[in-house]
N, C-alpha and C positions, 0 to 999 in steps of 0.2 A: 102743404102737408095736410093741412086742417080739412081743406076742399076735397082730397082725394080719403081722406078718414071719413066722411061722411060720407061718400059717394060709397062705400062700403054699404051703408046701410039702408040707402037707396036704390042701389042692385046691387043686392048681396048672390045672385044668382052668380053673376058675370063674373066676380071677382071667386067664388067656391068653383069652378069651371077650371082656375088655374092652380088651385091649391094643390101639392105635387100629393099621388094617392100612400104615399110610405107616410105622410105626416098626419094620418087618420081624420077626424073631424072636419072637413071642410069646413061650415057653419060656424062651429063654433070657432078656428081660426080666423074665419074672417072678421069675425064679431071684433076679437080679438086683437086683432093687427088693425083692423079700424078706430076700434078707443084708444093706440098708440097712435094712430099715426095723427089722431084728434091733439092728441097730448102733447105729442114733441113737435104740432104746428103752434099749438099756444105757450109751449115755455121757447119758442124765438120770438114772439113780442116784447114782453119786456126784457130790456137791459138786465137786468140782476137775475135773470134765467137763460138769458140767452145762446150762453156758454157750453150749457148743460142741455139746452136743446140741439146745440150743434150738435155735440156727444151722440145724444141719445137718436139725435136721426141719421147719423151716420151708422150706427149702430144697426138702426131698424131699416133702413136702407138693402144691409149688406145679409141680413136676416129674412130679406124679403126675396132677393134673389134668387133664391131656386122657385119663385113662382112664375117668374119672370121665365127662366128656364124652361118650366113646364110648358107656359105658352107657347114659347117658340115651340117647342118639340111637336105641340099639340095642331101646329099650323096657325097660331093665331087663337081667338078666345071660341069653341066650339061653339056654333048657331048662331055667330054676330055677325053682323056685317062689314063692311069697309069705316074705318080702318082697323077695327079691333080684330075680324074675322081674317084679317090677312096675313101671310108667312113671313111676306115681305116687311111689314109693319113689327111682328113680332120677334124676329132676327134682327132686326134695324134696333129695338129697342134695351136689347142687350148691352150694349157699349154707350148708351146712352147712361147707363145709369154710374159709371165712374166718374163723370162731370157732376155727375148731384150728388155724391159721396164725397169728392172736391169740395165743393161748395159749403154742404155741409160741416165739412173738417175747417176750411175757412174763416166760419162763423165760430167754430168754436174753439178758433185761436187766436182773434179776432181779439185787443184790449176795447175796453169800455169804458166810457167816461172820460172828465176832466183831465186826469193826467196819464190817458193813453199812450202809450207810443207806437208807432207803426214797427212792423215786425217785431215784437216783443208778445209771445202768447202767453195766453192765459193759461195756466196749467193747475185739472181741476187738483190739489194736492192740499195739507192744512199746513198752516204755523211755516216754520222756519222752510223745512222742505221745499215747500210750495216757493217762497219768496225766492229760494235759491235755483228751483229749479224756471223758478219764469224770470231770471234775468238778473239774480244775484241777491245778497242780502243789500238793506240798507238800514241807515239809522231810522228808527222812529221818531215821527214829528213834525216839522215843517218838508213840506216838498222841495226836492232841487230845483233850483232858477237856473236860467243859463242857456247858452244853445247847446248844453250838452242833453237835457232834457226832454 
C-alpha cells in the first residue's frame, strides 16, 4: 500500500487519467488517496495498529474502486503502454481487487500477540462490548492455562 501511495506522487498523471470525471478534482484526489494509501501501508506495520490498518485499507480499497472502473471503461490507463494501457489488463484487474479486500479484512481480524488465538477476531469496539463481541467476556487478571486456550 505504502509503494503504490507514493507512486501517486511520482505519476500523479497516470493515476488522475482514472479518477472517474463525476468525482471533480483529479489532482487533488489523487493527492488524496495517495497520503491514504501512504497511511494504511504504515498502520500494517506495527502490531498495535495493525488491526486498524486492516479496517482502513479494506475500506480505501473498496473506495478506490470506481477508479478502477473507470479504467477499465476507459480501455486501460489512456497514452500508457502495456500493461497499463491495455483493456485486457484493466478488465483482468477488476476481480482482482476482492482478494486484496480479503486479505485485508484478514489482517484485521487477525488476534495479535502472546495470547492470540486463531480464529478469534479482533473487533475494533471499547470496554465490555468489545470483549464480548471478540469471543466473550472474561475475568480480569491472570490468563487461562490449558489446551482450552
Amino acid at each position: 500500500m505504502t509503494t503504490a501511495g507514493v507512486l501517486h506522487f511520482v505519476f500523479p498523471s497516470s493515476y488522475q487519467r482514472i479518477v472517474p470525471r463525476a468525482l471533480g478534482s483529479a489532482p487533488a484526489l489523487v493527492l488524496v488517496s495517495g497520503m491514504a494509501e501512504i497511511g494504511v501501508g504504515v498502520l500494517l506495520v506495527p502490531p498495535r495498529t495493525r488491526a486498524a490498518g486492516g479496517w482502513l485499507t479494506a475500506a480505501l480499497l473498496v473506495a478506490l474502486f470506481p477508479a478502477n472502473v473507470q479504467m477499465a471503461l476507459d480501455g486501460g490507463i489512456p497514452g500508457e503502454g502495456f500493461p497499463l494501457g491495455s483493456p485486457v489488463v484493466a478488465w483482468a484487474r477488476l476481480p482482482l481487487q476482492v482478494p486484496l479486500v480479503v486479505w485485508a479484512l484478514r489482517i484485521a481480524t487477525r488476534r495479535q500477540g502472546a495470547g492470540a488465538r486463531p480464529g478469534r477476531p479482533v473487533v475494533p469496539a471499547a470496554g465490555a462490548v468489545g470483549r464480548v463481541l471478540s469471543g466473550g467476556l472474561r475475568k480480569r487478571g491472570r490468563p487461562r492455562r490449558g489446551p482450552d486456550r
